[in-house]
N, CA and C atoms of all chains as a GROMACS GRO file, in nm:
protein
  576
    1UNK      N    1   0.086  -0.121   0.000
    1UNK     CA    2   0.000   0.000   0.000
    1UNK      C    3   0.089   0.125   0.000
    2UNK      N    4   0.053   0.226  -0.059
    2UNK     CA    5   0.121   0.360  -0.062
    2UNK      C    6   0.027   0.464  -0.053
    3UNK      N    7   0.076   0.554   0.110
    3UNK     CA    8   0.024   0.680   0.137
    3UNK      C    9   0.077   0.776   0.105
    4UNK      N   10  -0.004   0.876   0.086
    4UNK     CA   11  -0.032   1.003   0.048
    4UNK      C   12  -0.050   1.104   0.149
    5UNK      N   13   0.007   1.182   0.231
    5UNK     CA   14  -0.041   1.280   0.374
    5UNK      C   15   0.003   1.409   0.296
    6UNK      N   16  -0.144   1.515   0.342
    6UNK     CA   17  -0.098   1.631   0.269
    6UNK      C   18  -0.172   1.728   0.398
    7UNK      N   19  -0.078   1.822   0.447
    7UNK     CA   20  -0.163   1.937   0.545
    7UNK      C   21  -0.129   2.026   0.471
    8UNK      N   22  -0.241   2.107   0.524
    8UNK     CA   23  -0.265   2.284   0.469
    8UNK      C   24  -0.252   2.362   0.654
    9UNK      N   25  -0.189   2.482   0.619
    9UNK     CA   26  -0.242   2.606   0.689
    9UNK      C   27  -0.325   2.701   0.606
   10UNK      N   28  -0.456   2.701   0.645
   10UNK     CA   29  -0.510   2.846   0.583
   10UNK      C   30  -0.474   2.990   0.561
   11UNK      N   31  -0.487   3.017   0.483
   11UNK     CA   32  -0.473   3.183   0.469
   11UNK      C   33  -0.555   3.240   0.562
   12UNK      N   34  -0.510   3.364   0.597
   12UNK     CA   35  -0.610   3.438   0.701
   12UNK      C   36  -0.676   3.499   0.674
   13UNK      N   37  -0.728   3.495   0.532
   13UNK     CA   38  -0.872   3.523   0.462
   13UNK      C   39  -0.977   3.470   0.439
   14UNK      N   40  -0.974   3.322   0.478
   14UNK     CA   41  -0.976   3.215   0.416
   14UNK      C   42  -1.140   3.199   0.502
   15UNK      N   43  -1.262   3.239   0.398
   15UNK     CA   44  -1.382   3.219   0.513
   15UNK      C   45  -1.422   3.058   0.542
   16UNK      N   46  -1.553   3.008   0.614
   16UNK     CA   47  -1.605   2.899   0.611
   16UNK      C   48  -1.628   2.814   0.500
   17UNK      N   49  -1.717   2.929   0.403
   17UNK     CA   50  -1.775   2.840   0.285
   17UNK      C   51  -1.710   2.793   0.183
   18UNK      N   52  -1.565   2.858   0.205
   18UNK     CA   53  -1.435   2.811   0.107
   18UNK      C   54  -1.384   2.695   0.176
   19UNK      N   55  -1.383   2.687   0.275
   19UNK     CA   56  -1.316   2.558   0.366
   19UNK      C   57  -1.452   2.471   0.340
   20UNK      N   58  -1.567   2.466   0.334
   20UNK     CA   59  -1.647   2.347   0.329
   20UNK      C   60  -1.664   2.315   0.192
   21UNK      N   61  -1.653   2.396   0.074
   21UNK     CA   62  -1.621   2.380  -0.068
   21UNK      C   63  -1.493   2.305  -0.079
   22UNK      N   64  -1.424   2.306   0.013
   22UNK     CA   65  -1.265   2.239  -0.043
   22UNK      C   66  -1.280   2.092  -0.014
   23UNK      N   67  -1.337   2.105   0.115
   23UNK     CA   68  -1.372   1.930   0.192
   23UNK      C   69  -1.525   1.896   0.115
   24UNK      N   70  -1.560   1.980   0.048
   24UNK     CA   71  -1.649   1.910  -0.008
   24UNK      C   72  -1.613   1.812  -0.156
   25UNK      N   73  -1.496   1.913  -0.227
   25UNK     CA   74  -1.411   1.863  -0.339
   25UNK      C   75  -1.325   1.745  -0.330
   26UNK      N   76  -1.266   1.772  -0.176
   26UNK     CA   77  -1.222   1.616  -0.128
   26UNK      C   78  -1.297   1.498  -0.092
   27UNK      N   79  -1.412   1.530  -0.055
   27UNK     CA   80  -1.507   1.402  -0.067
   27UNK      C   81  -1.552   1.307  -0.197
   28UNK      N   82  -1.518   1.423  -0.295
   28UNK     CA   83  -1.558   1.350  -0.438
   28UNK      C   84  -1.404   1.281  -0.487
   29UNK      N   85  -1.287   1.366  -0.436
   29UNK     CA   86  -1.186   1.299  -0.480
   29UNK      C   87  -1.187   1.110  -0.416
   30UNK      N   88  -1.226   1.138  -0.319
   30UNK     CA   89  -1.203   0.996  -0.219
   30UNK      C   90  -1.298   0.884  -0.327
   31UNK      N   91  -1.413   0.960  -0.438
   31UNK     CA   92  -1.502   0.801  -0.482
   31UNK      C   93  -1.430   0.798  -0.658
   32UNK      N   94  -1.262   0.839  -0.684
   32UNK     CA   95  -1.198   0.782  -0.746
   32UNK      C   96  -1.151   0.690  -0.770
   33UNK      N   97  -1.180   0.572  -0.884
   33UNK     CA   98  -1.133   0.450  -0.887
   33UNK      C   99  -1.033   0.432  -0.851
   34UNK      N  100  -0.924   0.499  -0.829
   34UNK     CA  101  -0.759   0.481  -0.765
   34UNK      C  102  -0.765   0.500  -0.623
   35UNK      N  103  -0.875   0.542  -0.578
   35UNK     CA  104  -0.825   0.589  -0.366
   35UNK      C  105  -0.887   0.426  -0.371
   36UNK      N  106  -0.802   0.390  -0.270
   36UNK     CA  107  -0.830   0.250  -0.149
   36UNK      C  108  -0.897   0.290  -0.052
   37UNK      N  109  -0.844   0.427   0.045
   37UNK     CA  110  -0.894   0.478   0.123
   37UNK      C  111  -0.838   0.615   0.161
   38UNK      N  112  -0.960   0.696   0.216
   38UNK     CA  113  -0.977   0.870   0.168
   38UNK      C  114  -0.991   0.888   0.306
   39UNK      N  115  -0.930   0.969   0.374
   39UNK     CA  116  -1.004   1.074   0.516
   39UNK      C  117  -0.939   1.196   0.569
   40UNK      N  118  -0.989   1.291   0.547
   40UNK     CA  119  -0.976   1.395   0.534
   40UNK      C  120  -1.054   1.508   0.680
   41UNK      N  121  -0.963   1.586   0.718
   41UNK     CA  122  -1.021   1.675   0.842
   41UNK      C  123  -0.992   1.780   0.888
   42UNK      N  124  -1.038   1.874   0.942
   42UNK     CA  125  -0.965   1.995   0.982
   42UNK      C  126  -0.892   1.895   1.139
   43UNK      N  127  -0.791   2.012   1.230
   43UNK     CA  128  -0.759   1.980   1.330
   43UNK      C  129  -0.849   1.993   1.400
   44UNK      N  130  -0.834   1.873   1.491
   44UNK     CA  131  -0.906   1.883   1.649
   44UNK      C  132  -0.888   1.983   1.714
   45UNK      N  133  -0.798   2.052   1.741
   45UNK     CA  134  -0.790   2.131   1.815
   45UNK      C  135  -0.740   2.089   1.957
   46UNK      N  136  -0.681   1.952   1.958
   46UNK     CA  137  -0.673   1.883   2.119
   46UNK      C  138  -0.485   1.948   2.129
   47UNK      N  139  -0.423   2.013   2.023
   47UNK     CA  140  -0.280   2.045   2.090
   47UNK      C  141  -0.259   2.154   2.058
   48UNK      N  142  -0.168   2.258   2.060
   48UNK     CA  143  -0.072   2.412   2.021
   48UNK      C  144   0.009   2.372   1.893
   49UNK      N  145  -0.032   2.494   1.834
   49UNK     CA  146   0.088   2.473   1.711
   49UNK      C  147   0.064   2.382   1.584
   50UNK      N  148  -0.059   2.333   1.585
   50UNK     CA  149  -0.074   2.249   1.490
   50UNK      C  150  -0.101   2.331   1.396
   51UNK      N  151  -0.154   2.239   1.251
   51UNK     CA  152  -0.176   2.291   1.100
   51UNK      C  153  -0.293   2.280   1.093
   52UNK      N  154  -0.340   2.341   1.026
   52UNK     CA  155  -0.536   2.336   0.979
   52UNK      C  156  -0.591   2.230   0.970
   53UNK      N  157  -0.531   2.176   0.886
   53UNK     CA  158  -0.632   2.059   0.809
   53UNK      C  159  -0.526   1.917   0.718
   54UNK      N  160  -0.574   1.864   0.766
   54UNK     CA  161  -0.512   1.705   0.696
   54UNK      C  162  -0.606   1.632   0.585
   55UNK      N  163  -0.484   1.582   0.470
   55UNK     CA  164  -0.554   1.458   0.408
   55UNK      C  165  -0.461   1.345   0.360
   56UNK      N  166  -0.543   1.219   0.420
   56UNK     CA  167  -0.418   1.105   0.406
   56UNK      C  168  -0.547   0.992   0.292
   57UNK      N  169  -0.460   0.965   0.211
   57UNK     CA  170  -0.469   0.868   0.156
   57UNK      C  171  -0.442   0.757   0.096
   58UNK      N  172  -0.468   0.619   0.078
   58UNK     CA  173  -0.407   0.494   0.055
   58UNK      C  174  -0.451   0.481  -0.057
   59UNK      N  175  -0.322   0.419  -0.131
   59UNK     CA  176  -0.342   0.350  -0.290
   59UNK      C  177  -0.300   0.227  -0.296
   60UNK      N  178  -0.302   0.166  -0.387
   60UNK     CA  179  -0.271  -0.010  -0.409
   60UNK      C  180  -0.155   0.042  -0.471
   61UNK      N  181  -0.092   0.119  -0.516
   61UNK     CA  182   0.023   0.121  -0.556
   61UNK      C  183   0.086   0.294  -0.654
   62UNK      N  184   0.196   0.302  -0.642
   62UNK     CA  185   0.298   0.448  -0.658
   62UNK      C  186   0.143   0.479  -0.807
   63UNK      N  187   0.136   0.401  -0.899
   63UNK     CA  188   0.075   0.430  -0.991
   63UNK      C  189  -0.100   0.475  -0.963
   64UNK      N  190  -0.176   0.381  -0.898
   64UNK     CA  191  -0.279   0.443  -0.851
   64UNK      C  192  -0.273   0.577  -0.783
   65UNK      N  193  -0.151   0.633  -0.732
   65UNK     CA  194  -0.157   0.713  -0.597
   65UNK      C  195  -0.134   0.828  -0.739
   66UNK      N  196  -0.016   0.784  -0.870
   66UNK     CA  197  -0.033   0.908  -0.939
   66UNK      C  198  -0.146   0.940  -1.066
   67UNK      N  199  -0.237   0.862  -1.059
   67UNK     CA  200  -0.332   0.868  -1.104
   67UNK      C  201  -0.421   0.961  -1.057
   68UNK      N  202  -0.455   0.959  -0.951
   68UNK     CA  203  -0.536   1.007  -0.808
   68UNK      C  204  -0.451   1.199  -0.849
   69UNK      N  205  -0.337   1.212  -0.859
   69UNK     CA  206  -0.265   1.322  -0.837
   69UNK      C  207  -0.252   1.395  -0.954
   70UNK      N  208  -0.302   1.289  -1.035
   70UNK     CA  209  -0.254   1.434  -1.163
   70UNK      C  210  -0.438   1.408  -1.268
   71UNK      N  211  -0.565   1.304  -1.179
   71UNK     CA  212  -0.667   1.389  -1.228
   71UNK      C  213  -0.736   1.555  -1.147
   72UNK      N  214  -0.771   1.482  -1.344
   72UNK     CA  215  -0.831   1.685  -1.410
   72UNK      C  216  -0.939   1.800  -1.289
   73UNK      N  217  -1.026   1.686  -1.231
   73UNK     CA  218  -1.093   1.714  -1.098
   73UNK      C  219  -0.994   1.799  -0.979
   74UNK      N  220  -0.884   1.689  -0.951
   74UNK     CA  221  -0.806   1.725  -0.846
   74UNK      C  222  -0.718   1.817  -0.852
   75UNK      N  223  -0.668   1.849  -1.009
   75UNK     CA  224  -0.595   1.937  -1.050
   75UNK      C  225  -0.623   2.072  -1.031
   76UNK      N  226  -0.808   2.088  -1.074
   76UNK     CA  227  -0.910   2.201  -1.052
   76UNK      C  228  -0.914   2.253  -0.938
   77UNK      N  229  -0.939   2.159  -0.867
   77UNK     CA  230  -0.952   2.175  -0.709
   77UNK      C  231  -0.843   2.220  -0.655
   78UNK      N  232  -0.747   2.189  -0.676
   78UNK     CA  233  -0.616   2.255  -0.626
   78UNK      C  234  -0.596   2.393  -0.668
   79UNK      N  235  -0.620   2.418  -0.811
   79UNK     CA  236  -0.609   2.543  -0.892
   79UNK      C  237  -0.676   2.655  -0.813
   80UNK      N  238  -0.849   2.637  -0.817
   80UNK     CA  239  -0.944   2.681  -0.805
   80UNK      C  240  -0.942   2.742  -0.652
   81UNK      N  241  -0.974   2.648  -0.588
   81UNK     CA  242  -0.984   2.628  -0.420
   81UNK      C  243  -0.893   2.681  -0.364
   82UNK      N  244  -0.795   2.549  -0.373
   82UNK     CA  245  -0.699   2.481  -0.256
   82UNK      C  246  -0.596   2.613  -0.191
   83UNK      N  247  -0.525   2.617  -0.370
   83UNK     CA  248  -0.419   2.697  -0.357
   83UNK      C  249  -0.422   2.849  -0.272
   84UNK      N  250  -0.533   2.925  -0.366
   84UNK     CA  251  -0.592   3.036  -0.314
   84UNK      C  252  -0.583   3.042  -0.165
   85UNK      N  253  -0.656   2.961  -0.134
   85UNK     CA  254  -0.689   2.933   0.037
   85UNK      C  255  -0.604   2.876   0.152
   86UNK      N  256  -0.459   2.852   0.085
   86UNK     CA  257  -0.372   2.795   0.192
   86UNK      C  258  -0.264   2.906   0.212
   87UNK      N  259  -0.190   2.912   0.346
   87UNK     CA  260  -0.069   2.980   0.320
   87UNK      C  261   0.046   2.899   0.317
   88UNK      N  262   0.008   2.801   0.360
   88UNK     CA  263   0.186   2.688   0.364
   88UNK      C  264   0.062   2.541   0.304
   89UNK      N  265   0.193   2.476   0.264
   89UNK     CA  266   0.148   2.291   0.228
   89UNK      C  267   0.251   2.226   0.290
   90UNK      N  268   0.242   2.102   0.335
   90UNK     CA  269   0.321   2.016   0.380
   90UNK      C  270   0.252   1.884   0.340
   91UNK      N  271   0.358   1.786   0.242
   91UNK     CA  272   0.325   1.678   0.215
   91UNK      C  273   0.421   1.551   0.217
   92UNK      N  274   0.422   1.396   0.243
   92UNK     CA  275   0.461   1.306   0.199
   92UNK      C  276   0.394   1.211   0.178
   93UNK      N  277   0.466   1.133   0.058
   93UNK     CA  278   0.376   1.003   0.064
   93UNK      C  279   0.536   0.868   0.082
   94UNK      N  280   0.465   0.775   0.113
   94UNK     CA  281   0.552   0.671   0.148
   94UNK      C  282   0.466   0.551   0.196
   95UNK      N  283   0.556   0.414   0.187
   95UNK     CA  284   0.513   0.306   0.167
   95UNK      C  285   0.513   0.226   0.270
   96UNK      N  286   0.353   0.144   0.282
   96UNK     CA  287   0.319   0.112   0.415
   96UNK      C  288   0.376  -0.040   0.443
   97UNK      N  289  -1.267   0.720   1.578
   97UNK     CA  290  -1.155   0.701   1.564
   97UNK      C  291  -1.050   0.831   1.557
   98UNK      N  292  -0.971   0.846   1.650
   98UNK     CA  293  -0.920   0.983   1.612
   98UNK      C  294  -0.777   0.952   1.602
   99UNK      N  295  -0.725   1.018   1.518
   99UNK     CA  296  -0.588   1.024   1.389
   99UNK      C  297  -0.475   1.105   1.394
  100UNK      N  298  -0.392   1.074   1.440
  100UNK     CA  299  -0.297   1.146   1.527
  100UNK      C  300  -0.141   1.167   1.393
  101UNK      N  301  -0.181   1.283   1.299
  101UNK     CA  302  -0.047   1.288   1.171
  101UNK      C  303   0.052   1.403   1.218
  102UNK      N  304   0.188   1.362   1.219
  102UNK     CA  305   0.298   1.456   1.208
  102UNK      C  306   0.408   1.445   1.103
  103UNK      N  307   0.477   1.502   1.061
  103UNK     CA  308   0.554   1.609   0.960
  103UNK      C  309   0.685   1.581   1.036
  104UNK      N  310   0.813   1.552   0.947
  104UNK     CA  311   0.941   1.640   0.990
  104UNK      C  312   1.005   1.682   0.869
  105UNK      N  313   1.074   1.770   0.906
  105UNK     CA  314   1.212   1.786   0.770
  105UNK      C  315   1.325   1.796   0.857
  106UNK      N  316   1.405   1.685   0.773
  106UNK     CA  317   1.546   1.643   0.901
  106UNK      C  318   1.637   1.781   0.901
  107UNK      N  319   1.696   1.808   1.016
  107UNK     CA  320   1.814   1.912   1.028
  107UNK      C  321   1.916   1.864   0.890
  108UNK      N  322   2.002   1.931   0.816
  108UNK     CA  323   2.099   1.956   0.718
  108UNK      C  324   2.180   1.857   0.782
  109UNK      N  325   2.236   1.842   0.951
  109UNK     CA  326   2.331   1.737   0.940
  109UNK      C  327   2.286   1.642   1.038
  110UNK      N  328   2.200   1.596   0.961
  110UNK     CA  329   2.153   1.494   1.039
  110UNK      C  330   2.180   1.328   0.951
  111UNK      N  331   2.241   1.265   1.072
  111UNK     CA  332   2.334   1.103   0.978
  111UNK      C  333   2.222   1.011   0.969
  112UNK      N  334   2.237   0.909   0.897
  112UNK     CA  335   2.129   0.788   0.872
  112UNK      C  336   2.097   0.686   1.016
  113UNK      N  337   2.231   0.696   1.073
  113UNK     CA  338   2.189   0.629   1.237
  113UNK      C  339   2.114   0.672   1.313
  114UNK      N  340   2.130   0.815   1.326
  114UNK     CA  341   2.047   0.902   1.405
  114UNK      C  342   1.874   0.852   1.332
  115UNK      N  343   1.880   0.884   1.211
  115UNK     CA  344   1.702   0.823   1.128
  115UNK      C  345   1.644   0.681   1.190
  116UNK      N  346   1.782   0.624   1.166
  116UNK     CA  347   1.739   0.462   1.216
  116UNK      C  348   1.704   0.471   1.369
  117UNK      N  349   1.803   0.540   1.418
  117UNK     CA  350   1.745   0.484   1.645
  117UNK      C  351   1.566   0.575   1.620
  118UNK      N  352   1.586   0.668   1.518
  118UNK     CA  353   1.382   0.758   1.496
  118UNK      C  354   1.309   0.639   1.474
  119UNK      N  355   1.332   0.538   1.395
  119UNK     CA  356   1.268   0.518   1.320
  119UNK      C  357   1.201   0.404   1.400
  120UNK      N  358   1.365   0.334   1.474
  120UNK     CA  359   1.297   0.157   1.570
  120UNK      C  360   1.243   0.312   1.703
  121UNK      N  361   1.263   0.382   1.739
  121UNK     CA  362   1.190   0.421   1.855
  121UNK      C  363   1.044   0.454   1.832
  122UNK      N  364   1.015   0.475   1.711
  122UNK     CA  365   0.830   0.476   1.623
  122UNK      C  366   0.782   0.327   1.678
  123UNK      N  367   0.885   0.270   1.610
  123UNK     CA  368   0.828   0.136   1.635
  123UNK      C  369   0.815   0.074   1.754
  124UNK      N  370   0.880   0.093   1.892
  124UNK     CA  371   0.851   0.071   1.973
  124UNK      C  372   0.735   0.154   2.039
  125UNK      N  373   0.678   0.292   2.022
  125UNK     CA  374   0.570   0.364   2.041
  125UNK      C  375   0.458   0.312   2.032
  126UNK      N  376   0.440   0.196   1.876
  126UNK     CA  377   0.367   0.162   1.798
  126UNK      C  378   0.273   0.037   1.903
  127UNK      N  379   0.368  -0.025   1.932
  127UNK     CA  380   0.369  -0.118   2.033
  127UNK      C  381   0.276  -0.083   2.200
  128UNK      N  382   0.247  -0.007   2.216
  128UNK     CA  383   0.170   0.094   2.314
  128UNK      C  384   0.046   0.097   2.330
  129UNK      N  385   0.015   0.016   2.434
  129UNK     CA  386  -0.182   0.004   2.424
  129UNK      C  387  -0.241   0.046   2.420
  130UNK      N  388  -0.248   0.217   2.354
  130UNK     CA  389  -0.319   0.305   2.364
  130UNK      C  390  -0.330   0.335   2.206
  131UNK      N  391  -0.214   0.241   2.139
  131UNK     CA  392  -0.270   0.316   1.984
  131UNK      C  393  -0.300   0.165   1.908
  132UNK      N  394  -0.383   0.167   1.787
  132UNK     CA  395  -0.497   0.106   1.727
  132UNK      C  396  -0.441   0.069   1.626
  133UNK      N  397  -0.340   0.139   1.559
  133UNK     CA  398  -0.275   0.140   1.418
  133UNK      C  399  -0.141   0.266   1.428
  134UNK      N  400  -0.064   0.212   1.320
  134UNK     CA  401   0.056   0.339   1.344
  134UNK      C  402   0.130   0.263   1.265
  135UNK      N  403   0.182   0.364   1.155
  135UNK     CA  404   0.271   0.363   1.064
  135UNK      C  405   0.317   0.479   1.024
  136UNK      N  406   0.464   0.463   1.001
  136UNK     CA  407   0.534   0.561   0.949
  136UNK      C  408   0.680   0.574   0.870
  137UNK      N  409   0.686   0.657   0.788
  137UNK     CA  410   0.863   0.615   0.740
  137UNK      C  411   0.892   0.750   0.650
  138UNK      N  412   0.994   0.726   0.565
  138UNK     CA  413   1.056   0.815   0.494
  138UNK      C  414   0.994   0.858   0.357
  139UNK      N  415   0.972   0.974   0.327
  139UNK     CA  416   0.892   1.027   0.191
  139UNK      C  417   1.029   0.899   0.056
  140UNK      N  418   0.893   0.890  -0.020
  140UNK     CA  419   0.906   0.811  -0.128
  140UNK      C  420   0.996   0.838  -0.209
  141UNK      N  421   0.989   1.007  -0.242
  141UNK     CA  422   1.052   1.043  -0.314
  141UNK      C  423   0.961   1.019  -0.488
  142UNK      N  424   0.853   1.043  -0.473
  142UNK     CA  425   0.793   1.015  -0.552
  142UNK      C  426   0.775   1.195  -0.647
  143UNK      N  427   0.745   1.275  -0.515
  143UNK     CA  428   0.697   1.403  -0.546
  143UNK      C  429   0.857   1.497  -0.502
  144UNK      N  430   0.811   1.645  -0.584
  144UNK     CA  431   0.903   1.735  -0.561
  144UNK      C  432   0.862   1.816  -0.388
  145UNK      N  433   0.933   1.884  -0.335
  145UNK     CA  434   0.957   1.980  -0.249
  145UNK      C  435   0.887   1.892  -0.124
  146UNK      N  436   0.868   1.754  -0.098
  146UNK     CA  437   0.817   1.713   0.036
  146UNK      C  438   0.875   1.711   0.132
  147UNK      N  439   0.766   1.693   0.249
  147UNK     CA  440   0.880   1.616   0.348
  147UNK      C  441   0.963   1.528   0.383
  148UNK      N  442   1.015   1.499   0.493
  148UNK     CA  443   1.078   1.391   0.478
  148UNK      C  444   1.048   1.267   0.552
  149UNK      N  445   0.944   1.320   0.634
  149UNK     CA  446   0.949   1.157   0.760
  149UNK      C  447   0.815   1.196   0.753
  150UNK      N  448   0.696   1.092   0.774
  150UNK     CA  449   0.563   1.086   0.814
  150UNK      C  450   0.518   1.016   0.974
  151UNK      N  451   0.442   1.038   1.007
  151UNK     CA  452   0.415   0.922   1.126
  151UNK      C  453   0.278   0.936   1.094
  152UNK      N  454   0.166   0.876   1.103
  152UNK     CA  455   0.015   0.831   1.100
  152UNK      C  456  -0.024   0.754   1.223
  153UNK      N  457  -0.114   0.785   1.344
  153UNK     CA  458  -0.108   0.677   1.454
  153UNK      C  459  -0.260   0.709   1.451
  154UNK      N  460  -0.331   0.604   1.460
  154UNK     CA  461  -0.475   0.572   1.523
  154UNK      C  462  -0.519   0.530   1.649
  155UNK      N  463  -0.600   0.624   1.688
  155UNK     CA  464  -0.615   0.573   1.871
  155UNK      C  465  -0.776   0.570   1.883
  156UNK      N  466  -0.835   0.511   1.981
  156UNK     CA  467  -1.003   0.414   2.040
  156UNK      C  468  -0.988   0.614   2.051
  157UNK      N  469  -1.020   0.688   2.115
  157UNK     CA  470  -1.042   0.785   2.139
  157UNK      C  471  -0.902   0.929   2.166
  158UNK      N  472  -0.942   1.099   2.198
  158UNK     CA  473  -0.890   1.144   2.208
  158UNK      C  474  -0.801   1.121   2.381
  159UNK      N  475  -0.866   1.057   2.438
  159UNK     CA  476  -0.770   1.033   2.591
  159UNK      C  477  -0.716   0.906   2.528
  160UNK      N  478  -0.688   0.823   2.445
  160UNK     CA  479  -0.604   0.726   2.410
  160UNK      C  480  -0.446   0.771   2.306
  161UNK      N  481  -0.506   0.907   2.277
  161UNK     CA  482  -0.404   0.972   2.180
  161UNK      C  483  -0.326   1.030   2.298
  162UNK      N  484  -0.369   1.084   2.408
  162UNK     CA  485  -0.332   1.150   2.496
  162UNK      C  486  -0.250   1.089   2.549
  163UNK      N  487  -0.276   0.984   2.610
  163UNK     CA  488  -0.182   0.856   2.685
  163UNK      C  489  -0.074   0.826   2.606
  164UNK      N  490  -0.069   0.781   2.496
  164UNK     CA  491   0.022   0.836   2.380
  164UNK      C  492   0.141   0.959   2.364
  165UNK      N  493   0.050   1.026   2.366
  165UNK     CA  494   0.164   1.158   2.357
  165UNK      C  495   0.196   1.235   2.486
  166UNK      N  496   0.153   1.134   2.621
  166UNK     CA  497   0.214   1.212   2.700
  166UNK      C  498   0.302   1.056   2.726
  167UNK      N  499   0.324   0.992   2.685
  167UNK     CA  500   0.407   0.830   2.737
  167UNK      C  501   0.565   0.878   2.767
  168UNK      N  502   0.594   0.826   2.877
  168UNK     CA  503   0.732   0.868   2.934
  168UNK      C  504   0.842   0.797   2.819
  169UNK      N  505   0.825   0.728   2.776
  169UNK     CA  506   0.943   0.697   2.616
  169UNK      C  507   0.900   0.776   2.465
  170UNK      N  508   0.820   0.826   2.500
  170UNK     CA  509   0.771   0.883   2.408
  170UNK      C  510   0.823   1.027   2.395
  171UNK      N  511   0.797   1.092   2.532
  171UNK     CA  512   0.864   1.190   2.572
  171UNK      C  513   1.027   1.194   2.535
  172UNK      N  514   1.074   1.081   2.621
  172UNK     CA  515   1.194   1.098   2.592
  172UNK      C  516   1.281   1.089   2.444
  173UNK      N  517   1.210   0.985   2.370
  173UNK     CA  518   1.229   0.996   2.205
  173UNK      C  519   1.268   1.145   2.175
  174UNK      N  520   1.116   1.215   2.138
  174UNK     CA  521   1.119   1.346   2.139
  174UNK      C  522   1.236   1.397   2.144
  175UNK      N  523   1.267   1.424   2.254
  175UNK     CA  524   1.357   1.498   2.356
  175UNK      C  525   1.532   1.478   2.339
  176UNK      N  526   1.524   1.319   2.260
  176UNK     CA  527   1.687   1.322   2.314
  176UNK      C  528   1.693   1.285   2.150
  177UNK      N  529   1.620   1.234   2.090
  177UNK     CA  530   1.607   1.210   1.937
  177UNK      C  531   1.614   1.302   1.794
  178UNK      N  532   1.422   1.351   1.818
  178UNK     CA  533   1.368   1.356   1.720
  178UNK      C  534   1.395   1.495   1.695
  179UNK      N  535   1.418   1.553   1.815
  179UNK     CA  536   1.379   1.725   1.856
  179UNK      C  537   1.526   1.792   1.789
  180UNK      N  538   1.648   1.681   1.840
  180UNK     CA  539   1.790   1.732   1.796
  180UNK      C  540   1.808   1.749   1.607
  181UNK      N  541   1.725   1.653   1.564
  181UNK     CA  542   1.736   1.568   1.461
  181UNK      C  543   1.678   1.691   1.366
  182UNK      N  544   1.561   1.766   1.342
  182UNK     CA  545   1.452   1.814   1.264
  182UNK      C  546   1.488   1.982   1.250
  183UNK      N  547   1.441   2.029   1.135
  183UNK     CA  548   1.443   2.156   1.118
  183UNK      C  549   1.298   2.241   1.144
  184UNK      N  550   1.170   2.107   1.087
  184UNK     CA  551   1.083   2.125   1.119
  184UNK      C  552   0.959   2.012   1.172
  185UNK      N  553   0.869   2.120   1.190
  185UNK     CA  554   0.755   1.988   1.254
  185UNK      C  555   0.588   1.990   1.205
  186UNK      N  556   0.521   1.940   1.189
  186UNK     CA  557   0.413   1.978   1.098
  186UNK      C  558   0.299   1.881   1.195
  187UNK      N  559   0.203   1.954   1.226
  187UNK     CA  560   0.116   1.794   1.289
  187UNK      C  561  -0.040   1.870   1.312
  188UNK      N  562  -0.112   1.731   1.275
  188UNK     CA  563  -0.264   1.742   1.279
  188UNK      C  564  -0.304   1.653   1.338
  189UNK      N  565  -0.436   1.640   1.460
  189UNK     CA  566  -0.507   1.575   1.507
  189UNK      C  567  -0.646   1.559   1.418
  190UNK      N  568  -0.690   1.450   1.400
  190UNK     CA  569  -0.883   1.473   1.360
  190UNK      C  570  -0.941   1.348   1.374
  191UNK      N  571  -1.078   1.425   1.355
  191UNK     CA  572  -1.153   1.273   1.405
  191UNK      C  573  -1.189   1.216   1.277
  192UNK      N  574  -1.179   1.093   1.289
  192UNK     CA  575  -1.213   1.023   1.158
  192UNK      C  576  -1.387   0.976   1.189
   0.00000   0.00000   0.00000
């Protein structure tokens, strides 16, 4: 299996209905024939210092995971949304 | 189920032994009756500008994550390890 972990910090412009438009775009990414498994969240809020929002996901393999990464949907969503609305990204993926 | 993800990017001189005592001390964490699931390792190298280390841990609830991240080897990891080791740190809690 091969994961995918990607956090965002928001911009400090960044209202509600853009944050529930983004997790709403990630919900559709998750019913792509390439995700194994999708879950996606803002922080709890249970520590200091953390990042906004997380998304981890599992593929059957490096090729499903870049399938998943370079569709036209997810590409949008990143364009459209994502980018606009974050001020930092932090990502890895690696093998379970 | 709540989902306990952190982030590093190793310090510039940081050696492969130092990664390895990170990597079996995850694994002994892992081992800890308070977490459900837990995996973690080194970015793939699949993508440009990532990080470099992931950890992913699953815990029965937020006082099971807690027990967790307050664990006296856990602490000390941290502390005499991970903390010397990193330039940075990235981490999200959420509920799945």
């Amino acid at each position: 299996m091969f994961r995918h972990t990607v956090m965002f910090r928001w911009a400090d412009d960044v209202d509600e209905e853009t944050k529930s438009a983004i997790s709403a775009g990630l919900d559709k990414l998750a019913e792509l024939p390439s995700v194994a498994a999708y879950a996606h969240g803002p922080d709890a809020g249970v520590s200091e210092g953390n990042w906004d929002y997380v998304v981890v996901g599992d593929f059957a393999s490096v090729d499903d995971y870049k399938a998943y990464a370079t569709d036209t949907g997810h590409l949008e969503l990143i364009a459209e949304l994502i980018k606009p609305a974050i001020s930092a990204r932090a990502a890895v993926q690696y093998h379970l």
